[in-house]
C-alpha positions in Angstrom: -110.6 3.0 16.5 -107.2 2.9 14.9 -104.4 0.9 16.0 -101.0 2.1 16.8 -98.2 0.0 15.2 -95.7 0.1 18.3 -91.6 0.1 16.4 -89.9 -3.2 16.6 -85.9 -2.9 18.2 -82.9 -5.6 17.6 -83.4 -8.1 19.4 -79.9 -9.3 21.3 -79.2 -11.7 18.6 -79.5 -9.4 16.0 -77.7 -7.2 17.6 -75.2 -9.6 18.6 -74.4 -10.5 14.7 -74.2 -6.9 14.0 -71.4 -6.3 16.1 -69.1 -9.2 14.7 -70.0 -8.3 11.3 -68.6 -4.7 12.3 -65.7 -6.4 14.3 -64.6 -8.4 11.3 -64.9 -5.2 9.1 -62.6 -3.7 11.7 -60.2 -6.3 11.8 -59.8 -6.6 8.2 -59.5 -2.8 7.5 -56.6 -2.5 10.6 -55.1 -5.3 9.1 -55.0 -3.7 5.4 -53.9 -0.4 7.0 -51.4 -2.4 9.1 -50.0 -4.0 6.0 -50.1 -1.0 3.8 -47.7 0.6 7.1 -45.3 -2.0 7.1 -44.7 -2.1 3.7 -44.3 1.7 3.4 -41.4 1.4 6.2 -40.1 -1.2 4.2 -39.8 0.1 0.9 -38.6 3.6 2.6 -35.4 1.6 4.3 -34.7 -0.2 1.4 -34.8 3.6 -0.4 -33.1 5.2 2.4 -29.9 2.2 2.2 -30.1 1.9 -1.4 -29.3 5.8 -1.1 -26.2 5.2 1.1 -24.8 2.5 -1.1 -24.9 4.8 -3.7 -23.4 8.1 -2.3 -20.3 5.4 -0.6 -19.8 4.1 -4.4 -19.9 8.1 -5.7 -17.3 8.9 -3.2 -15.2 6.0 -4.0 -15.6 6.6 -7.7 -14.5 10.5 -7.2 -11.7 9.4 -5.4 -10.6 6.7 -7.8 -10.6 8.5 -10.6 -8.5 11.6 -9.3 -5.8 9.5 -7.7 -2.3 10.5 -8.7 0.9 9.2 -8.7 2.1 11.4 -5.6 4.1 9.4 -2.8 3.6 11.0 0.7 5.9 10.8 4.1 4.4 8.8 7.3 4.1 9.9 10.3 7.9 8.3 11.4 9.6 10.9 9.5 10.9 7.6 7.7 13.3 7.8 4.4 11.1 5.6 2.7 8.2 7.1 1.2 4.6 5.7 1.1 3.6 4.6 -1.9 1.1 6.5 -4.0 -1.3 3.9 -3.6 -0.8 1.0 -1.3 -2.6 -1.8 0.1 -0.8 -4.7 2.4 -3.4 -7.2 3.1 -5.5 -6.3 0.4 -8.5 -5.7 2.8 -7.8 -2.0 2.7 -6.5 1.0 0.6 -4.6 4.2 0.9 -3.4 6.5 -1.9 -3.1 10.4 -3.6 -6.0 11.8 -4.9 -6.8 15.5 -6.7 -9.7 17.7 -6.6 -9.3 18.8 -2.7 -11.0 22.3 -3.6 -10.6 25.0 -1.0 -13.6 27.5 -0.5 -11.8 30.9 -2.0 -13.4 32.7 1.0 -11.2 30.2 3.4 -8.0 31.6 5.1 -6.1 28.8 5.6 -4.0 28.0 2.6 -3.8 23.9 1.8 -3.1 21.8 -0.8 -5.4 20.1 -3.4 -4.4 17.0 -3.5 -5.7 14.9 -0.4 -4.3 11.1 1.3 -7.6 9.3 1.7 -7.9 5.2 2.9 -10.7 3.0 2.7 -10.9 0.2 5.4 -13.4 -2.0 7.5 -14.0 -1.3 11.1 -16.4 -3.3 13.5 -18.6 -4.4 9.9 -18.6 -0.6 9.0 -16.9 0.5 5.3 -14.9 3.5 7.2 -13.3 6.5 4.5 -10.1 8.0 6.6 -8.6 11.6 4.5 -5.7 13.4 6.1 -5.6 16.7 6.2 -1.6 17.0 5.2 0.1 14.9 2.7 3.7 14.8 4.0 2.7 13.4 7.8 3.8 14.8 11.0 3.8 12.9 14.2 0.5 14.5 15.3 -1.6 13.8 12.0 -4.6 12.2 12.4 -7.2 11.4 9.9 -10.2 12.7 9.5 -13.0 9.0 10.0 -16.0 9.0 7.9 -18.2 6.3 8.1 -20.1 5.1 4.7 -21.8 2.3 4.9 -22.7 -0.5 8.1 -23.5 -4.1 7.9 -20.6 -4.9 6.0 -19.5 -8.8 6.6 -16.3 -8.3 4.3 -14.2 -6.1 2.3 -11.6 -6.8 -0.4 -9.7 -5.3 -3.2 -8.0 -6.7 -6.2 -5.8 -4.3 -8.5 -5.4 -4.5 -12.4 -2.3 -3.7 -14.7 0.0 -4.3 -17.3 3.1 -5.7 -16.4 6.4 -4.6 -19.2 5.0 -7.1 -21.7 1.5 -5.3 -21.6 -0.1 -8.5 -20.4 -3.1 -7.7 -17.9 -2.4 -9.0 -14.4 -4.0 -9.0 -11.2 -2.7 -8.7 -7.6 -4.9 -8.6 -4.1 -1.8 -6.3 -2.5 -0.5 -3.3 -3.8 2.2 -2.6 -5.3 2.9 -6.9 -6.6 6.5 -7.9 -5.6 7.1 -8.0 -9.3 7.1 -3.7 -8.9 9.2 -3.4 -6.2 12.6 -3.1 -6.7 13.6 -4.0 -3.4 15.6 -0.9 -2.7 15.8 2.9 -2.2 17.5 5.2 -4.8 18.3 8.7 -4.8 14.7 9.4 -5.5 13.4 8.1 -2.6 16.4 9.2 -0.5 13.6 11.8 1.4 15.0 14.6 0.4 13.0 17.7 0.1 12.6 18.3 -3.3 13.0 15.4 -4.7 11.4 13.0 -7.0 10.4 9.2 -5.9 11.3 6.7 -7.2 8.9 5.2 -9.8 8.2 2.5 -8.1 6.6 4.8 -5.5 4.7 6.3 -8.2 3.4 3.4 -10.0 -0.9 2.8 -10.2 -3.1 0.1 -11.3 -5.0 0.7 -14.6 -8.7 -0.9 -12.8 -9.3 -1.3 -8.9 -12.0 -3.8 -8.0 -13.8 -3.6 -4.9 -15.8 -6.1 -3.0 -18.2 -6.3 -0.5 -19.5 -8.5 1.3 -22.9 -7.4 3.1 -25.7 -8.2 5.4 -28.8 -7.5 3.1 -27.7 -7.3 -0.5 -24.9 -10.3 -0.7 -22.0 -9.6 -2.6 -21.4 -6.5 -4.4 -18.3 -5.9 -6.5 -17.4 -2.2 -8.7 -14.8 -2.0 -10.6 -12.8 1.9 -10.7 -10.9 2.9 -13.9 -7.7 4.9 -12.9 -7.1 7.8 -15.2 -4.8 6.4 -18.0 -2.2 9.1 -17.6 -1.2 8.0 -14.6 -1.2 4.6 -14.5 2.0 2.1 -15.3 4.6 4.9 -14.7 7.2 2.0 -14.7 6.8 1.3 -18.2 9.8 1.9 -19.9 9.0 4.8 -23.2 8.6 3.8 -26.7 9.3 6.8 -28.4 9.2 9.0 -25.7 5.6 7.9 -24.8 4.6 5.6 -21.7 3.1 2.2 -23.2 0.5 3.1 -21.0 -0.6 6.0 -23.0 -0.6 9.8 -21.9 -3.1 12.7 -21.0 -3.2 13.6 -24.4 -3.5 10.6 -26.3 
């Protein structure tokens, strides 16, 4: 008579082992995956701010380079012009820029050039752009926020004084531009021309921040060269600074 082998099951020890080994497996594979997740949302933040840093620098570099020499009215109905560029403290920036393009479908009828600011607010880089150049009482800018986590902001402006010597100021316009007095050009009289003084632009704006996650970042902006040092005086009949066409 044949015997019947009878099947052998785990015994609890075996089966005991077989379910740490598939725990440990488990951890170790979550773990991985758990890894592998965080460093995905890492590397996609660092993408997504390394993105907004660089749109901010585009639009500052857009607006750099198109500023003009164009002196606008404040809001007081003042004589005294605002500069074309000015900065007090040196912790923020205001001047005339081109390039304002109006949809030709739009009906409202504007200007092209546009008063924009740069400034810090609550650790936020903050873009300001009025929507008139010549101020009225009512004008308020338009705020656009560019960047967050910003610890510090400062600028420092570049240009050549009469002896074509490169200098460096942390306010615009230096005392040494100023002339300390309104002339007939800046008498605010419709029509008429500033004086040069209110005109006058650095040749290179530096910029520097101060931030939360990538230290201190400084760019440097080149101002078109036609329209910087309009207080040179002419050497035949040509700014020292150089002109559009040269």
């Amino acid at each position: 008579m044949m015997k019947v082998k009878q099947a052998q099951g785990l015994t609890l020890i075996e089966l005991l082992i077989a379910m740490a080994i598939f725990a440990v497996m488990s951890a170790a594979m979550f773990m991985a995956f758990d890894s592998f997740q965080k460093g995905k949302e890492v590397t996609e933040a660092s993408a997504e701010r390394l993105k907004r840093y660089q749109i901010a620098f585009n639009i500052l570099s857009r607006d750099m380079q198109q500023m003009l020499p164009r002196a606008v009215r404040d809001e007081f109905g003042s004589d005294t012009p605002l500069y074309a560029m000015r900065s007090d403290v040196g912790t923020e920036i205001e001047f005339t820029r081109a390039g304002w393009n109006r949809s030709p479908f739009s009906k409202i009828k504007r200007a092209e050039l546009q008063r924009v600011g740069y400034y810090l607010e609550e650790k936020k880089l903050m873009r300001g752009s009025w929507r008139v150049l010549d101020r009225a009482e009512d004008s308020i800018p338009d705020r656009t926020e560019l960047l967050d986590g910003i610890e510090s902001l400062s600028f420092v402006f570049y240009y050549l004084d009469k002896q074509s010597t490169l200098q460096s100021t942390d306010v615009w316009p230096p005392d040494s531009i100023k002339q300390g007095q309104v002339g007939q050009g800046g008498s605010g009289t419709p029509g008429s021309v500033p004086d040069r003084e209110f005109l006058v632009l650095p040749t290179v704006v530096e910029m520097k921040l101060d931030t939360e996650d990538m230290g201190v970042i400084t760019r440097k902006f080149l101002v078109a060269n036609c329209f910087v040092d309009a207080y040179h005086p002419t050497t035949g009949g040509a700014p020292l600074g150089g002109g559009c066409g040269s």
